[in-house]
MIDO-812246 format. One record per residue: z, y, x of N, C-alpha, C, O in turn; residue in three letters. Coordinates in nm, 4 decimals, always signed. Last residue first. Layout:
REM MIDO-812246
ATOM       n.z       n.y       n.x      ca.z      ca.y      ca.x       c.z       c.y       c.x       o.z       o.y       o.x  resn
ATOM         Z         Y         X         Z         Y         X         Z         Y         X         Z         Y         X   ALA
...
//
This chain:
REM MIDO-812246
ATOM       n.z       n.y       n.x      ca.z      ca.y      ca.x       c.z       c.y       c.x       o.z       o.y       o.x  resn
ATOM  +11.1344  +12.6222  +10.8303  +11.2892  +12.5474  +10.8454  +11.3204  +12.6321  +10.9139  +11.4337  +12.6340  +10.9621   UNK
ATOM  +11.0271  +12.5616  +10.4653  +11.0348  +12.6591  +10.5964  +11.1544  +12.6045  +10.6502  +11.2488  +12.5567  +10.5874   UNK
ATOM  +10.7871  +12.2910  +10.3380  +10.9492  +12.4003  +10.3312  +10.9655  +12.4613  +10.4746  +10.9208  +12.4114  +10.5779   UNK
ATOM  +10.6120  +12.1378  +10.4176  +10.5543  +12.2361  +10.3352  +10.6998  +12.3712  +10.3244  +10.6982  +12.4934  +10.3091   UNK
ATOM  +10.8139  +11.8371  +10.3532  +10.6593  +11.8713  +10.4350  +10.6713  +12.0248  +10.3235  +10.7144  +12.0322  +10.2084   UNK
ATOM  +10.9947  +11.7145  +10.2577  +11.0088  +11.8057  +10.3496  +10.9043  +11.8747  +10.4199  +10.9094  +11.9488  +10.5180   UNK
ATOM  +10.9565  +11.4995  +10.1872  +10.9831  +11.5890  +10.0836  +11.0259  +11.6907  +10.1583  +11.1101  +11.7630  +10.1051   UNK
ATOM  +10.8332  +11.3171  +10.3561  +10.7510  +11.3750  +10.2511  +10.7894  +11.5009  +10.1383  +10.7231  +11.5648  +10.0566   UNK
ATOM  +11.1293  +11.2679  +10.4501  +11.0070  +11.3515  +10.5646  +10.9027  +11.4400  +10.4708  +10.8794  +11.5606  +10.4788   UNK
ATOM  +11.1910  +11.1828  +10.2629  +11.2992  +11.2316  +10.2907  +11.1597  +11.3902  +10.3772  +11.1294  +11.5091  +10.3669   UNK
ATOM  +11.0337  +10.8977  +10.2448  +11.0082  +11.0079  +10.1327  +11.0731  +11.0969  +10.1606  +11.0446  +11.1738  +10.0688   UNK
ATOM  +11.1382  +10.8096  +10.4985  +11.0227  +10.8400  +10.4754  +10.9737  +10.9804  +10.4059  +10.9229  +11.0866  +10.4421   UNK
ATOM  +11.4219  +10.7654  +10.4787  +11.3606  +10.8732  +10.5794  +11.2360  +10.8558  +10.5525  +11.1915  +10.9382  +10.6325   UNK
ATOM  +11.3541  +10.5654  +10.3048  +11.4636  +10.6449  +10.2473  +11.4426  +10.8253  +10.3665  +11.4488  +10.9442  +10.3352   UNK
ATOM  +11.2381  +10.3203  +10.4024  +11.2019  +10.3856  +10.3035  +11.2286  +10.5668  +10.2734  +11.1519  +10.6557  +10.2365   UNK
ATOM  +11.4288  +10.2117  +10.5743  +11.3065  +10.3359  +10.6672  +11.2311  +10.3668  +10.5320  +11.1459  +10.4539  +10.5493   UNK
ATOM  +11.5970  +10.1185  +10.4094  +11.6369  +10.1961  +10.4759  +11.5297  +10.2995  +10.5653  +11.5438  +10.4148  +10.6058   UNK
ATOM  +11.4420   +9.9220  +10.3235  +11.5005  +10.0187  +10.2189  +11.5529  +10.1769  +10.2854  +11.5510  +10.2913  +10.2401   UNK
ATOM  +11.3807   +9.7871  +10.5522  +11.3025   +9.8294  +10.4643  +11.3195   +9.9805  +10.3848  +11.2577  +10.0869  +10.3812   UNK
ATOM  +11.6454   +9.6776  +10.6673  +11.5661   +9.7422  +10.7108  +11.4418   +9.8327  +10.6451  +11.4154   +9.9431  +10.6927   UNK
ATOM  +11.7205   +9.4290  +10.4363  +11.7494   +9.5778  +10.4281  +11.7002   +9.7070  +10.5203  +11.7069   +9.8210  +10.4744   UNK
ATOM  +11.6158   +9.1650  +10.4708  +11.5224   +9.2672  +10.4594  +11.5993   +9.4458  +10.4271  +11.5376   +9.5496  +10.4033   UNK
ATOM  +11.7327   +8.9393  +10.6216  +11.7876   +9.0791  +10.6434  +11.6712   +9.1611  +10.6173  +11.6192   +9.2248  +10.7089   UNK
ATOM  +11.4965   +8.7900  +10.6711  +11.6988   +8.7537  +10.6035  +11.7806   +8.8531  +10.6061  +11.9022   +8.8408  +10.5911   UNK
ATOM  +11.3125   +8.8824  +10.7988  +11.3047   +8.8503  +10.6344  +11.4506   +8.7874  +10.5793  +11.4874   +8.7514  +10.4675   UNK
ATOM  +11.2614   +8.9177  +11.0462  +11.3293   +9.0110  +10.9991  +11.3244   +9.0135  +10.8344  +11.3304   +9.1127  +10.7619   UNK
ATOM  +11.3925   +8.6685  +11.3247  +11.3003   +8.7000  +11.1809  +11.3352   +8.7880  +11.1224  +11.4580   +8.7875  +11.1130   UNK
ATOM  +11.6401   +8.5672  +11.4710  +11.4786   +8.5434  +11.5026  +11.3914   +8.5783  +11.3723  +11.3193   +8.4884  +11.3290   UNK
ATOM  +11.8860   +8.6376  +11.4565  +11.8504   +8.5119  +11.3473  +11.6978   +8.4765  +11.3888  +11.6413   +8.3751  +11.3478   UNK
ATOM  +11.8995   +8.8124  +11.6650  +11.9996   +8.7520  +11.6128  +11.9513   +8.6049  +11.5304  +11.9878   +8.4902  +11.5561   UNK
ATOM  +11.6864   +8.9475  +11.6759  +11.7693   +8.8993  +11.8602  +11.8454   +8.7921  +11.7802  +11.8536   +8.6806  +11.8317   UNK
ATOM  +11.5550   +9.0097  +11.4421  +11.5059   +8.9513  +11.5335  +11.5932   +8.8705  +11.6429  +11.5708   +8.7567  +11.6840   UNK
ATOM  +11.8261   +9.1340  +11.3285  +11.7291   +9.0369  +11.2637  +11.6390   +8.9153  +11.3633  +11.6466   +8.7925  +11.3639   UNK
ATOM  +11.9249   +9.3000  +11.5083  +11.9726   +9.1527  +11.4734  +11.9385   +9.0872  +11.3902  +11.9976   +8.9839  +11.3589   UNK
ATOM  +11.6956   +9.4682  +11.4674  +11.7557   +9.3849  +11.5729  +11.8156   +9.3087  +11.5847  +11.7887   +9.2234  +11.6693   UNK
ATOM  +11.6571   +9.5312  +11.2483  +11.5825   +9.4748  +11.2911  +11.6066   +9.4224  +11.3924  +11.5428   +9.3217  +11.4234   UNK
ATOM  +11.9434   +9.6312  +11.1890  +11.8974   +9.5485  +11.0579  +11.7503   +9.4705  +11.0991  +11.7095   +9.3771  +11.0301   UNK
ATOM  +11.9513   +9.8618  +11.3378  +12.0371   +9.7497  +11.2901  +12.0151   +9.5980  +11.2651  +12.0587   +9.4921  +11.3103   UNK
ATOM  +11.7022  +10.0144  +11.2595  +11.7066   +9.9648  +11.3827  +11.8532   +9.8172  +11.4234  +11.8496   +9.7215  +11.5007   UNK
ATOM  +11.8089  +10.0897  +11.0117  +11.6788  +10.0261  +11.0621  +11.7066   +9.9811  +11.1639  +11.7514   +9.8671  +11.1514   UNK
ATOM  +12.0428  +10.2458  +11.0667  +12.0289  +10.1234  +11.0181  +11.9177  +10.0493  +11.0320  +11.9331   +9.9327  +11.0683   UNK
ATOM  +11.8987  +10.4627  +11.2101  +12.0177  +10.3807  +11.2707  +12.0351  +10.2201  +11.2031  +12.0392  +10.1128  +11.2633   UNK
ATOM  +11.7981  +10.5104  +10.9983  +11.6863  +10.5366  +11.0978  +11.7615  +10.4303  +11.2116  +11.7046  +10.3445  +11.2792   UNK
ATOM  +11.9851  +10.6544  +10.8580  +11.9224  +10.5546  +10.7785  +11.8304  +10.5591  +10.8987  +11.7612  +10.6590  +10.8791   UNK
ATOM  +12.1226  +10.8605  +11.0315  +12.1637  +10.7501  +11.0414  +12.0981  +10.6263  +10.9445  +12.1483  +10.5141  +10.9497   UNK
ATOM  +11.8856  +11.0314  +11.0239  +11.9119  +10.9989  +11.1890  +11.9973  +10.8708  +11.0997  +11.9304  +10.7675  +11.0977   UNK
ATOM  +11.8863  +11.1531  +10.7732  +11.8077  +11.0256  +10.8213  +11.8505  +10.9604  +10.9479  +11.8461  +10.8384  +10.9636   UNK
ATOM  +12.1287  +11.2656  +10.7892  +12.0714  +11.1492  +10.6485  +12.0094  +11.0747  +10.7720  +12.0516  +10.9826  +10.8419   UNK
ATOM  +12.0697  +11.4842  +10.9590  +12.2008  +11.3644  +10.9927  +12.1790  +11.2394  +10.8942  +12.2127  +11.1257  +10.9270   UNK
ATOM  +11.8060  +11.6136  +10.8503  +11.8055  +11.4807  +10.9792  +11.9624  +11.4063  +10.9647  +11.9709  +11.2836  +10.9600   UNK
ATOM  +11.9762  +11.7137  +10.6715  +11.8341  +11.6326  +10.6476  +11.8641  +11.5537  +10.7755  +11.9333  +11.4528  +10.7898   UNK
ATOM  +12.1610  +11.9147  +10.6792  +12.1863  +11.7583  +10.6415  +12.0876  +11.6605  +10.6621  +12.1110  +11.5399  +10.6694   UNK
ATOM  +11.9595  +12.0739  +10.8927  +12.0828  +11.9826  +10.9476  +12.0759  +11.8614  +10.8422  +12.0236  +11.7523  +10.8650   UNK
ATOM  +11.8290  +12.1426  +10.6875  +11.7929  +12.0809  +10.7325  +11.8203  +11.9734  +10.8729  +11.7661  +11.8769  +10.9268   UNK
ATOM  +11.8392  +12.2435  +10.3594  +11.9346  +12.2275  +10.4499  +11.8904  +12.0991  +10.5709  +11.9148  +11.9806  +10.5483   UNK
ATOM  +11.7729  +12.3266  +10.0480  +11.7134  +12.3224  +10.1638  +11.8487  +12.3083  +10.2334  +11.9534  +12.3495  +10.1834   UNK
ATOM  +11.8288  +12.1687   +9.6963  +11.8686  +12.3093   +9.8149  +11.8266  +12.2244   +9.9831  +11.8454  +12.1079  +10.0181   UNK
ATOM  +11.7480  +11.9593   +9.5071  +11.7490  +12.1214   +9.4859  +11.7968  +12.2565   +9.6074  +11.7968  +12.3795   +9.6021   UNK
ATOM  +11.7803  +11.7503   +9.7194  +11.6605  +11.7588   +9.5877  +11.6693  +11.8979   +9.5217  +11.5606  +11.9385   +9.4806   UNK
ATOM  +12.0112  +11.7891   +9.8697  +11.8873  +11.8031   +9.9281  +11.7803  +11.8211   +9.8104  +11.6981  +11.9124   +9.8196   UNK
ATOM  +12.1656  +11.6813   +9.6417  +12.2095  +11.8247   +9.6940  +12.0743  +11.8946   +9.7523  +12.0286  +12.0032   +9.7166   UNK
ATOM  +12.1138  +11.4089   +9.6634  +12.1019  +11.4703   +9.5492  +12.1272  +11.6050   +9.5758  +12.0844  +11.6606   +9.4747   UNK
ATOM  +12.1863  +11.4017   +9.9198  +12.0185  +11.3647   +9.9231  +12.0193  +11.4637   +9.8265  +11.9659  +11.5734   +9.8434   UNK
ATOM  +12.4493  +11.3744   +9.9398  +12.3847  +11.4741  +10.0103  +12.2083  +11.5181   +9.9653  +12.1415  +11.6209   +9.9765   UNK
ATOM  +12.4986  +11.1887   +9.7359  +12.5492  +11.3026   +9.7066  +12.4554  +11.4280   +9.7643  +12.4068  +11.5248   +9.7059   UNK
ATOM  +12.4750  +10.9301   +9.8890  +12.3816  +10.9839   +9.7477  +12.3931  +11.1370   +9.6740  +12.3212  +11.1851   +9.5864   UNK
ATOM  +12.6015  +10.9586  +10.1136  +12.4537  +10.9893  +10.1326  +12.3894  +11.0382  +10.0008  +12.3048  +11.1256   +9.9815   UNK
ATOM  +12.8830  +10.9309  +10.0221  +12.8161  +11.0485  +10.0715  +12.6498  +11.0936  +10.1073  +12.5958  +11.2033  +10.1214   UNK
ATOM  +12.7526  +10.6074   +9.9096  +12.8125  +10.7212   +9.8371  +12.7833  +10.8861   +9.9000  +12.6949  +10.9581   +9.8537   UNK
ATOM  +12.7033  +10.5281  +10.2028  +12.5936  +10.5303  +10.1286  +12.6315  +10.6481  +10.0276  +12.5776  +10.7585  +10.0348   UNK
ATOM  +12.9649  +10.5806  +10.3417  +12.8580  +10.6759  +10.4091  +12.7495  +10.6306  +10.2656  +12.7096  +10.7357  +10.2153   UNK
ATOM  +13.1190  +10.3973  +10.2233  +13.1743  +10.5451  +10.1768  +13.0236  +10.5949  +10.2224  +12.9595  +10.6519  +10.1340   UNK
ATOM  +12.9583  +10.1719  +10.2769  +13.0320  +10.2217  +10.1283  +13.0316  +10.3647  +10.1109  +12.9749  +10.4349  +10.0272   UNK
ATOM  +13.0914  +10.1677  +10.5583  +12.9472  +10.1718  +10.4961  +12.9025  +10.2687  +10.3465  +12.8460  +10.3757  +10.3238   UNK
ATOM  +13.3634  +10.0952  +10.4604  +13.2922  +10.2117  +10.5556  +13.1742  +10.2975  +10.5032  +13.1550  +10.4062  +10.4488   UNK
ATOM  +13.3834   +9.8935  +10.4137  +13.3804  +10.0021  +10.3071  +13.3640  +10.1397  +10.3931  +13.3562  +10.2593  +10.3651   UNK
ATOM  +13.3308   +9.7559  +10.6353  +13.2095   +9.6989  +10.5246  +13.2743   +9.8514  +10.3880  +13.2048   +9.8898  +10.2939   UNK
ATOM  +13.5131   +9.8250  +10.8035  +13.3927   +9.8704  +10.8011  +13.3049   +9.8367  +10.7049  +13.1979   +9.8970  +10.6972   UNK
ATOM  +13.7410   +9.7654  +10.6809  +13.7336   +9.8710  +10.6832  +13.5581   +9.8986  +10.7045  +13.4916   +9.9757  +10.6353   UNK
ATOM  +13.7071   +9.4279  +10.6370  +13.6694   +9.5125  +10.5425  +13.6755   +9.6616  +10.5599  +13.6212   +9.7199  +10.4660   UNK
ATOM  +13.6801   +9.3664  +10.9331  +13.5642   +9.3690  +10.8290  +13.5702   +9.4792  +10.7049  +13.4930   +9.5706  +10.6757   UNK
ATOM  +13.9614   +9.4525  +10.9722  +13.8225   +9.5239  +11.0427  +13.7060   +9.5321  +10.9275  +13.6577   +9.6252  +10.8630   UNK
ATOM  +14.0662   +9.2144  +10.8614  +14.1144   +9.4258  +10.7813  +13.9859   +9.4279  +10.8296  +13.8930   +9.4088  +10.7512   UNK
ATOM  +13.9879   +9.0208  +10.9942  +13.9292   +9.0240  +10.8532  +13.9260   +9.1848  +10.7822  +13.8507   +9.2461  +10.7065   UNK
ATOM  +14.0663   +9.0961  +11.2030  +13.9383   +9.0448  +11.2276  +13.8759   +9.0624  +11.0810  +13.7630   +9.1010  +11.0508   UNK
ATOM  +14.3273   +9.0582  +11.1605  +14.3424   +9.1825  +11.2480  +14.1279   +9.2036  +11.1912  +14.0787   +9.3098  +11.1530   UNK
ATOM  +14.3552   +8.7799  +11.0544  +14.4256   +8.8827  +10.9919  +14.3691   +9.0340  +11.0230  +14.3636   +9.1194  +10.9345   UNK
ATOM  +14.1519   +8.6005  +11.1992  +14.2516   +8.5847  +11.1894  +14.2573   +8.7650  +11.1366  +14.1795   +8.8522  +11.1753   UNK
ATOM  +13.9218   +8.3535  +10.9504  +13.9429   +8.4355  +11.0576  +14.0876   +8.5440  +11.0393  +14.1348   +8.5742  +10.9297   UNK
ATOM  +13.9222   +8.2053  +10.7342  +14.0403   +8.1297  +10.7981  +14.0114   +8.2453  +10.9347  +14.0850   +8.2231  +11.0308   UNK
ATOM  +13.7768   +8.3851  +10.4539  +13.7360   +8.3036  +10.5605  +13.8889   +8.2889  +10.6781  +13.9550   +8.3924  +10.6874   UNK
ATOM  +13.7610   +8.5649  +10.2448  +13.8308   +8.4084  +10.2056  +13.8505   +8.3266  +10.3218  +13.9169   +8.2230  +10.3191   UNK
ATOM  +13.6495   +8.7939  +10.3465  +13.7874   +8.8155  +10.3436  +13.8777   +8.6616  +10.3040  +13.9977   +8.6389  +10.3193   UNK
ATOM  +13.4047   +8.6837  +10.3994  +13.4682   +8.6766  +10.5120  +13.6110   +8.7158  +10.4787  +13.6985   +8.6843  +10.5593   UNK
ATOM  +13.3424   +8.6720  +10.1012  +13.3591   +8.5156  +10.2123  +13.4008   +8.5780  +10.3327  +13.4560   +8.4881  +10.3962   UNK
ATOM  +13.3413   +8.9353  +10.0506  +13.4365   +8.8289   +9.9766  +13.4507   +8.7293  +10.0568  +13.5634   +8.6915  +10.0889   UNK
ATOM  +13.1319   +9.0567  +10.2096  +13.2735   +9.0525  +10.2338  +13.3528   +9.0027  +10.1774  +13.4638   +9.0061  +10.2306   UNK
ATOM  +12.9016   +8.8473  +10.0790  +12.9146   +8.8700  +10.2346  +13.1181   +8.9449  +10.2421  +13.2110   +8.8728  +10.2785   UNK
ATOM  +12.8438   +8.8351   +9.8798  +12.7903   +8.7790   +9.9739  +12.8390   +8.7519  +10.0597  +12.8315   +8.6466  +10.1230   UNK
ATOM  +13.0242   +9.0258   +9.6897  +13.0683   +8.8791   +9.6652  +12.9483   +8.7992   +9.7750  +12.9556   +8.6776   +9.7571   UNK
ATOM  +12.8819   +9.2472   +9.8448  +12.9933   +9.3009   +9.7657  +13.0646   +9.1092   +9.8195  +13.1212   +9.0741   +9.9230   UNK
ATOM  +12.6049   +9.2769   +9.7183  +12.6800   +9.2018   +9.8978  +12.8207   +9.1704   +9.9364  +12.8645   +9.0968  +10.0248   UNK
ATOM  +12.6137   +9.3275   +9.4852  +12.5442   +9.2252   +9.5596  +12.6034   +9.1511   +9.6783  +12.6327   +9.0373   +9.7149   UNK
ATOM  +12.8142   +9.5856   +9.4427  +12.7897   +9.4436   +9.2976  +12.7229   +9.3331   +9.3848  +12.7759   +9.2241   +9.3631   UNK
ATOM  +12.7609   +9.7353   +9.7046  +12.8799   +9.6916   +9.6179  +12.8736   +9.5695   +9.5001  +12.9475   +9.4710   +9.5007   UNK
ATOM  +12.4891   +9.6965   +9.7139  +12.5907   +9.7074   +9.8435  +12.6789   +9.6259   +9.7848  +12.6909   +9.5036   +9.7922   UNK
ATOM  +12.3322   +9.7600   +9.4968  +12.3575   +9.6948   +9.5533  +12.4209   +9.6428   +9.6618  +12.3929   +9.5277   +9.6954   UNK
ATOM  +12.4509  +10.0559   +9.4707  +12.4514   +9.9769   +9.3617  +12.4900   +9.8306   +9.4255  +12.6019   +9.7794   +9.4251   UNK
ATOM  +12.3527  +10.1339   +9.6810  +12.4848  +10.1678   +9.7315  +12.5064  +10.0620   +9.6122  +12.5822   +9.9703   +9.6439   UNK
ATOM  +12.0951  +10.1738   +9.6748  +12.1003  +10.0613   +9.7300  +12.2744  +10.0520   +9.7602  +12.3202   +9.9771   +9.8465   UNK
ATOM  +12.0714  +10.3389   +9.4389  +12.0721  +10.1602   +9.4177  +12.1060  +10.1312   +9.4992  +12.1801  +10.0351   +9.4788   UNK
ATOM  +12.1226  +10.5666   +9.6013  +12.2135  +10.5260   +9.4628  +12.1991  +10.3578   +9.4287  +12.2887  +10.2779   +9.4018   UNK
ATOM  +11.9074  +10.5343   +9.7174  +12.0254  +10.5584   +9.7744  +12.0915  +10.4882   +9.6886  +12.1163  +10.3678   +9.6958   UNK
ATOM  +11.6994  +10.5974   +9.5351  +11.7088  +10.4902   +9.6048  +11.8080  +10.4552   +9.6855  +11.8042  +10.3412   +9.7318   UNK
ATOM  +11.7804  +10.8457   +9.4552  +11.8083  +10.7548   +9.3893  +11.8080  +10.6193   +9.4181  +11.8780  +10.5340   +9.3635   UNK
ATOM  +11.7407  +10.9915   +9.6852  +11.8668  +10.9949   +9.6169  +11.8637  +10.8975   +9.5279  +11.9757  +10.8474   +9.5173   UNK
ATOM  +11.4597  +10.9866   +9.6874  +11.5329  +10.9225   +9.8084  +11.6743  +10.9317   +9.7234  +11.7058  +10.8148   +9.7009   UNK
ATOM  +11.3893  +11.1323   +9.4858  +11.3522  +10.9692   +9.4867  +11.4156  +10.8979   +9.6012  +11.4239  +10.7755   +9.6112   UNK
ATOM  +11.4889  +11.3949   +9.5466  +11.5208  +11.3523   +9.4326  +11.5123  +11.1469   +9.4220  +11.5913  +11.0654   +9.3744   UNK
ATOM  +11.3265  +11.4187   +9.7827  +11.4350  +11.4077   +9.7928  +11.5384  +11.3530   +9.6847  +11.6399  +11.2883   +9.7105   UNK
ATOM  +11.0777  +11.4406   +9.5998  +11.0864  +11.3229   +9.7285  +11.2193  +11.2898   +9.7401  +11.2574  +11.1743   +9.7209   UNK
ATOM  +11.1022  +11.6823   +9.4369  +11.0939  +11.5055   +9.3913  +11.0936  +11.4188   +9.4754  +11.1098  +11.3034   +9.4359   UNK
ATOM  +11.2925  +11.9183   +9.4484  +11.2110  +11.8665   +9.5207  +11.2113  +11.7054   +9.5081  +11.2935  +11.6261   +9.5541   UNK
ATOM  +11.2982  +12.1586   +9.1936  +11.3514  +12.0278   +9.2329  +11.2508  +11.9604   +9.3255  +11.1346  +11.9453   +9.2877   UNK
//
């Protein structure tokens, strides 16, 4: 069992935890309550379960990654937690000016970190 990948899967797993139970009633409950018009609100929510679905498939892949080599899945994981970073700092910064209202950037270059660490030493 490779324990990096194992710790990235689980950090996955929370942060999909928190997605859904946290942001869940933050953020897409008020825009689905919000007077924006019909076409604007589906959107939201397709993409806010979007998301959803990719964290879920992520917790799956990682947990797959913690006992079997595969180094396609590896980068497509990270390439898109690497995507979110960059999300999550940019409209942190361009957007609100600060990257502490949107600390999910974090979690997310966490996740390709230990991903990298658990990849050091395996043949590719």
């Amino acid at each position: 069992m490779n324990r990096w990948m194992a710790a990235a899967a689980g950090l996955m797993a929370l942060t999909l935890v928190a997605h859904v139970f946290g942001g869940g009633p933050e953020v897409i409950d008020v825009v689905m309550a919000s007077p924006l018009p019909d076409v604007v609100r589906m959107l939201s929510a397709v993409v806010w379960h979007g998301i959803t679905v990719m964290l879920a498939v992520s917790v799956v892949g990682l947990g797959y990654l913690a006992r079997h080599e595969n180094r396609g899945l590896a980068m497509m994981i990270a390439g898109v937690q690497i995507g979110f970073v960059g999300l999550f700092l940019g409209y942190g910064i361009f957007g609100l000016g600060n990257i502490s209202e949107m600390p999910q950037w974090s979690v997310f270059l966490a996740m390709p970190i230990m991903m990298a660490l658990g990849s050091r030493g395996r043949a590719t």
